[in-house]
GULO-384861 format. One record per residue: residue number from 0; x, y, z of N, C-alpha, C in turn. Coordinates in pm, 1 decimal. Example, Ala and Ser with C-alpha at 12.3 -4.5 7.8 and 13.67 -1.06 7.14 Angstrom:
# residues 2
SITE   pos        n.X        n.Y        n.Z       ca.X       ca.Y       ca.Z        c.X        c.Y        c.Z
SITE     0     1319.0     -569.0      780.0     1230.0     -450.0      780.0     1320.0     -330.0      780.0
SITE     1     1285.0     -225.0      708.0     1367.0     -106.0      714.0     1290.0        3.0      787.0
# end
This chain:
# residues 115
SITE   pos        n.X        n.Y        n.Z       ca.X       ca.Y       ca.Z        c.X        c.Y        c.Z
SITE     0       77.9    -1096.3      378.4      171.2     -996.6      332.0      162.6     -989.6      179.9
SITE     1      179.0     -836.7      128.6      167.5     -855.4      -27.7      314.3     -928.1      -43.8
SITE     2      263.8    -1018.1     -155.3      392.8    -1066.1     -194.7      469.0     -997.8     -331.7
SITE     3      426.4     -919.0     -388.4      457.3     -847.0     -534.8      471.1     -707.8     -496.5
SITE     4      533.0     -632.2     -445.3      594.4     -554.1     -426.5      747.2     -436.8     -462.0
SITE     5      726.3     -343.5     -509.4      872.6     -256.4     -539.4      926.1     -268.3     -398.2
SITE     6     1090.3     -309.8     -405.0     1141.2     -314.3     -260.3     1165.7     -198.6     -269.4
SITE     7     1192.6     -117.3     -376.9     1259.5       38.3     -369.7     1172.6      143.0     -401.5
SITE     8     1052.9      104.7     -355.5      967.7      219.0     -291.7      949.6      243.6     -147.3
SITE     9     1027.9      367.2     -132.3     1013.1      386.4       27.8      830.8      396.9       97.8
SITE    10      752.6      373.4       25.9      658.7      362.8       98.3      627.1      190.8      118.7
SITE    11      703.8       99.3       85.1      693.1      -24.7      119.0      772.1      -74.9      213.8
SITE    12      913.8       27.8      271.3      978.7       17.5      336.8      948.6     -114.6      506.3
SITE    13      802.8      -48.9      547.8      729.9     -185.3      642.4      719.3     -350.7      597.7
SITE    14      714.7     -347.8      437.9      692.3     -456.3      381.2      848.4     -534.4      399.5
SITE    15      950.7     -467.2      337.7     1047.3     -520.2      310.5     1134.5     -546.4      426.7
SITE    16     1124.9     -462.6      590.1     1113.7     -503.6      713.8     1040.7     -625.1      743.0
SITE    17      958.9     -660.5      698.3      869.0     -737.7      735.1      915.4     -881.8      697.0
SITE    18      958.3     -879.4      521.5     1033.3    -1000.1      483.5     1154.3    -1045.1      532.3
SITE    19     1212.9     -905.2      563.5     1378.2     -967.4      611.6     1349.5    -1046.1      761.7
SITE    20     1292.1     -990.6      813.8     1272.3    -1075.2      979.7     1188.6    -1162.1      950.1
SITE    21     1107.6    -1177.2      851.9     1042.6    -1348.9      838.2     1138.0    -1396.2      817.8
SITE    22     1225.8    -1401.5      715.2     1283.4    -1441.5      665.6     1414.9    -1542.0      753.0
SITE    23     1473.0    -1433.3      805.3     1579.1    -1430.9      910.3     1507.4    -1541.1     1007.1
SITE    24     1364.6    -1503.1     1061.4     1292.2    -1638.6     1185.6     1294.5    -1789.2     1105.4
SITE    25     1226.3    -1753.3      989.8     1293.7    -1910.7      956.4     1418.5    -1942.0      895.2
SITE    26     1497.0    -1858.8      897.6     1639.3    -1935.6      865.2     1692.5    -1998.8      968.0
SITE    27     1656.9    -1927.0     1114.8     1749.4    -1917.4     1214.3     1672.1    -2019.5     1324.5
SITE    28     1519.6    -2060.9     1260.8     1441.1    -2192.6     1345.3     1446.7    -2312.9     1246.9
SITE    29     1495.6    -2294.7     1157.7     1517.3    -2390.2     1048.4     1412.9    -2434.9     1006.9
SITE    30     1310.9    -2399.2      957.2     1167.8    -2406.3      912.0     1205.3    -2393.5      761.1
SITE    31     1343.2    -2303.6      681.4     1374.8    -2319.9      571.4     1501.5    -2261.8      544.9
SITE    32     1528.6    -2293.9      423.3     1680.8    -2259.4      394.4     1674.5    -2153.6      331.6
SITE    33     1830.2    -2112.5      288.1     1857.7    -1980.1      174.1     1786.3    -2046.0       47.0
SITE    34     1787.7    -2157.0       -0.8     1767.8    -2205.8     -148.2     1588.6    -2227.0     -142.4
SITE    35     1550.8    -2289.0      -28.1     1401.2    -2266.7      -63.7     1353.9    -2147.9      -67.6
SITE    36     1398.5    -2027.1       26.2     1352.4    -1897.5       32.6     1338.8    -1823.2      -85.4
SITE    37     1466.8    -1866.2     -126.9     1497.1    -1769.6     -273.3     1396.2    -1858.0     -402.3
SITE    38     1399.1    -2011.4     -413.8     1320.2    -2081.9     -504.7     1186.5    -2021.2     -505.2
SITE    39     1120.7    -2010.5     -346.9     1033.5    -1966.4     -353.0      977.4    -1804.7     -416.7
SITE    40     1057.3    -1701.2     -373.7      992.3    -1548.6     -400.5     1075.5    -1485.5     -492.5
SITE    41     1185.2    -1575.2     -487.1     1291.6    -1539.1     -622.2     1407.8    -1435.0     -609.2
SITE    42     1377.6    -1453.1     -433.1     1509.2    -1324.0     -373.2     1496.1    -1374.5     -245.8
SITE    43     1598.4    -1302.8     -182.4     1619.3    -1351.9      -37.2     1632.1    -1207.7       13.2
SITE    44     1536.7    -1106.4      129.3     1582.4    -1006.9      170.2     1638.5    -1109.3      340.2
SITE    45     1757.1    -1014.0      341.4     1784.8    -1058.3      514.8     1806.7     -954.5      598.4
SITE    46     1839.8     -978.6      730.4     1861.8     -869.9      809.1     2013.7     -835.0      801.4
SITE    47     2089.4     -899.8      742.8     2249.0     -876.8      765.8     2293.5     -886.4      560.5
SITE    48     2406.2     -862.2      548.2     2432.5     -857.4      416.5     2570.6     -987.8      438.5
SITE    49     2505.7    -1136.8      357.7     2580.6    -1231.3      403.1     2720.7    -1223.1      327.7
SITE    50     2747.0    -1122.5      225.1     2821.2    -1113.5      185.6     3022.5    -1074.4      296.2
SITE    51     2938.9    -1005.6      438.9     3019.7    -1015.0      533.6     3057.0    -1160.7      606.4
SITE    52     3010.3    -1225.8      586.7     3010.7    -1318.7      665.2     2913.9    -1393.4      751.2
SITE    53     2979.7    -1475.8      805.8     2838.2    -1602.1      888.2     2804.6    -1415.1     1034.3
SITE    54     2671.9    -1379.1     1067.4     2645.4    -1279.4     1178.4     2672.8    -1346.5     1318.4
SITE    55     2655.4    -1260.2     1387.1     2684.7    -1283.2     1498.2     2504.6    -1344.9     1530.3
SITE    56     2500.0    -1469.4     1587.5     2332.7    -1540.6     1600.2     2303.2    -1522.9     1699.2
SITE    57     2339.6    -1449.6     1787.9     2261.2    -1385.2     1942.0     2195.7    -1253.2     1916.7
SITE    58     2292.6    -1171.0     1846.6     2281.7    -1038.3     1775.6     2134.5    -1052.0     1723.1
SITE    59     2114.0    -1103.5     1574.7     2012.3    -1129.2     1523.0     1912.3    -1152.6     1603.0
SITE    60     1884.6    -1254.1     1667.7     1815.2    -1336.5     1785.0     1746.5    -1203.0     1842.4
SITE    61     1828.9    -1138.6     1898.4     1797.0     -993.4     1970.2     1657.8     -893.9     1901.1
SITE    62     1772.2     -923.1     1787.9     1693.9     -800.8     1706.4     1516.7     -874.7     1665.4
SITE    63     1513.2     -991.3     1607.5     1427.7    -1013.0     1581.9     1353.9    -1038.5     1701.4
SITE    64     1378.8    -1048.7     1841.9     1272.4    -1086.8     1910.1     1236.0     -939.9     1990.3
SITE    65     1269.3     -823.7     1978.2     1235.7     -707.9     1942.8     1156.6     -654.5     1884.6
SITE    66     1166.6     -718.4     1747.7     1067.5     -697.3     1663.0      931.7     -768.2     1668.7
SITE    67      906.1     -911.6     1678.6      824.6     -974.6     1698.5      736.7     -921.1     1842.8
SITE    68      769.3     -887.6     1938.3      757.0     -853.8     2009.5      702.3     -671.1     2038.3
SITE    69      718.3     -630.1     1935.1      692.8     -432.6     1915.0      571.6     -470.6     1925.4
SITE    70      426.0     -400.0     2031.8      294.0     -339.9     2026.5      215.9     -373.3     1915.2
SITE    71      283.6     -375.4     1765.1      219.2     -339.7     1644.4      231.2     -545.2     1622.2
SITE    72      333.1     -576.1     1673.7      299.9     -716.6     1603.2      271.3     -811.3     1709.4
SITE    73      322.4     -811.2     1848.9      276.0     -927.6     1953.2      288.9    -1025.2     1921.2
SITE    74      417.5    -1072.7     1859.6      415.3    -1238.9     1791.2      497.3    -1293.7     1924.8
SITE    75      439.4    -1327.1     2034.1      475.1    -1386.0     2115.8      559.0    -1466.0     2132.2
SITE    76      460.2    -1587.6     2050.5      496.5    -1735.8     2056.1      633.7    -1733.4     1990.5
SITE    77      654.2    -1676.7     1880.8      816.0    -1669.2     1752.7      908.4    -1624.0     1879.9
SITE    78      860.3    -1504.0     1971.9      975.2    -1470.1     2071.7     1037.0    -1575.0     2140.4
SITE    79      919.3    -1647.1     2222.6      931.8    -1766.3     2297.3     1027.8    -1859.0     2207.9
SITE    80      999.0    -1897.7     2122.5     1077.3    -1989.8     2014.9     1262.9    -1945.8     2016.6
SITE    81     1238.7    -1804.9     1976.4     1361.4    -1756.4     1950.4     1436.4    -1747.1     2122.0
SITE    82     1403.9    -1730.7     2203.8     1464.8    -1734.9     2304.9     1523.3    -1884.9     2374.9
SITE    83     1445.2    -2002.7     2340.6     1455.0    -2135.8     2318.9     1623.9    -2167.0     2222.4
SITE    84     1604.9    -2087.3     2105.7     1708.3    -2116.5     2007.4     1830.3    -2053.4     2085.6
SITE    85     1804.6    -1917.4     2126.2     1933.9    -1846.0     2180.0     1994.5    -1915.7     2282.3
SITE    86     1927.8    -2008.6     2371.9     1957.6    -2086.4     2530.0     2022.9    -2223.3     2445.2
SITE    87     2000.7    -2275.9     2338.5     2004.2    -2367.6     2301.5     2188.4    -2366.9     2228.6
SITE    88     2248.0    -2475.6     2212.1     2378.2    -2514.9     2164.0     2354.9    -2521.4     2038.9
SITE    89     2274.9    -2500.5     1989.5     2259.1    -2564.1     1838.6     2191.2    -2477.2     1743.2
SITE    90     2242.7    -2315.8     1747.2     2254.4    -2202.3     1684.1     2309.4    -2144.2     1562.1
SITE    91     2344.9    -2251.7     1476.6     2432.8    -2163.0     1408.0     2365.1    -2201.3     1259.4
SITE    92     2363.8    -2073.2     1153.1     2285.2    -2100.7     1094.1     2348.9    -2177.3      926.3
SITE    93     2483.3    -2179.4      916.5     2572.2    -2244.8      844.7     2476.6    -2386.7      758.6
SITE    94     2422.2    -2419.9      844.2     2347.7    -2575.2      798.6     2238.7    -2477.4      674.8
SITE    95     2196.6    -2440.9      721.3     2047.3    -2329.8      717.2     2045.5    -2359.5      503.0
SITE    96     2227.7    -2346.7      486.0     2254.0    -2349.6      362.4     2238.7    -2456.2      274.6
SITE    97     2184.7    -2432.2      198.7     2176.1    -2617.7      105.8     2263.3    -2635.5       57.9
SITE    98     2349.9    -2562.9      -16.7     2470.6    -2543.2      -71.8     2572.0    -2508.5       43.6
SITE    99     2747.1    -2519.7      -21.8     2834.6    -2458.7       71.8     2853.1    -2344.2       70.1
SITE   100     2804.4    -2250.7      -53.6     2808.4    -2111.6      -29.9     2644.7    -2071.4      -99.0
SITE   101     2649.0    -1881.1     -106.8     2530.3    -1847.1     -188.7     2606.5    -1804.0     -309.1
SITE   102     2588.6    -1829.5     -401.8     2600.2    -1761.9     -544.1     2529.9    -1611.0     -575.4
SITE   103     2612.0    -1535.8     -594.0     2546.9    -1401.8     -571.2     2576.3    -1363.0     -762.2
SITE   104     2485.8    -1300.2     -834.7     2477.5    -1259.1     -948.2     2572.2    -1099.2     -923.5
SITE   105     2674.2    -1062.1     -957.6     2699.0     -931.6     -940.0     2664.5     -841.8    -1014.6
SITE   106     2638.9     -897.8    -1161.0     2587.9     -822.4    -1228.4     2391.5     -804.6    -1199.5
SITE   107     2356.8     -815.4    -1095.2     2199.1     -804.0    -1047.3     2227.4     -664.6    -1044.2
SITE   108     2092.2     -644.6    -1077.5     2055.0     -481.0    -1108.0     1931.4     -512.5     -951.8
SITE   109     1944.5     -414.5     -829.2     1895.5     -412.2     -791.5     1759.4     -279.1     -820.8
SITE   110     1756.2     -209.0     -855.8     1662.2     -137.3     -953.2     1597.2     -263.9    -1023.5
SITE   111     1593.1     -327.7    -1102.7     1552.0     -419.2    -1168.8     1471.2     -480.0    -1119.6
SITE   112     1461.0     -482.9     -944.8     1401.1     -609.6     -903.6     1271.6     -535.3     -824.4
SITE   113     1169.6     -560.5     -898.0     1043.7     -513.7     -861.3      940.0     -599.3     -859.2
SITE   114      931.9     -725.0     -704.9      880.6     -839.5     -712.6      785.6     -803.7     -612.8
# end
């Protein structure tokens, strides 16, 4: 995946789909947290705006194994995984956090961010 990308060019729109449901699969298989995600690419896109609150983790679950699963991507195995997590007691992605909350910059210029 390119990693340097305008998120606010609608012709990257596939790209930035693309990060939020990576993103979201490893938050939600615990492969990584909010703080490595963001250390790493220097932003966090997700599928939900956490600013509402902890999502509903079946919801998500849904959506991403939908996606993984569309003709164009056949990511099987991530479905299989994610359907494992959804059957499983031990769903919730609260841990996921390194910290007890995210620190959100309000003054972020999302225009600004052309990574």
């Amino acid at each position: 995946m390119k990693e340097n990308y305008d998120i606010n060019d609608p012709d990257n729109i596939d790209l930035v789909d693309r990060e939020a449901m990576d993103n979201m699969y490893n938050l939600i298989t615990k492969r990584e947290t909010y703080d490595t995600i963001s250390k790493q690419k220097g932003r966090v896109l997700m599928v939900f705006n956490p600013l509402d609150g902890e999502p509903d983790i079946d919801e998500l679950i849904d959506i991403l194994i939908e996606y993984y699963s569309s003709p164009d991507l056949e990511m099987y195995e991530r479905c299989a995984e994610l359907v494992i997590v959804k059957q499983s007691d031990d769903k919730s992605i609260e841990d996921v956090w390194e910290s007890d909350h995210i620190d959100f910059d309000a003054d972020w210029d999302l225009e600004d961010n052309d990574r």
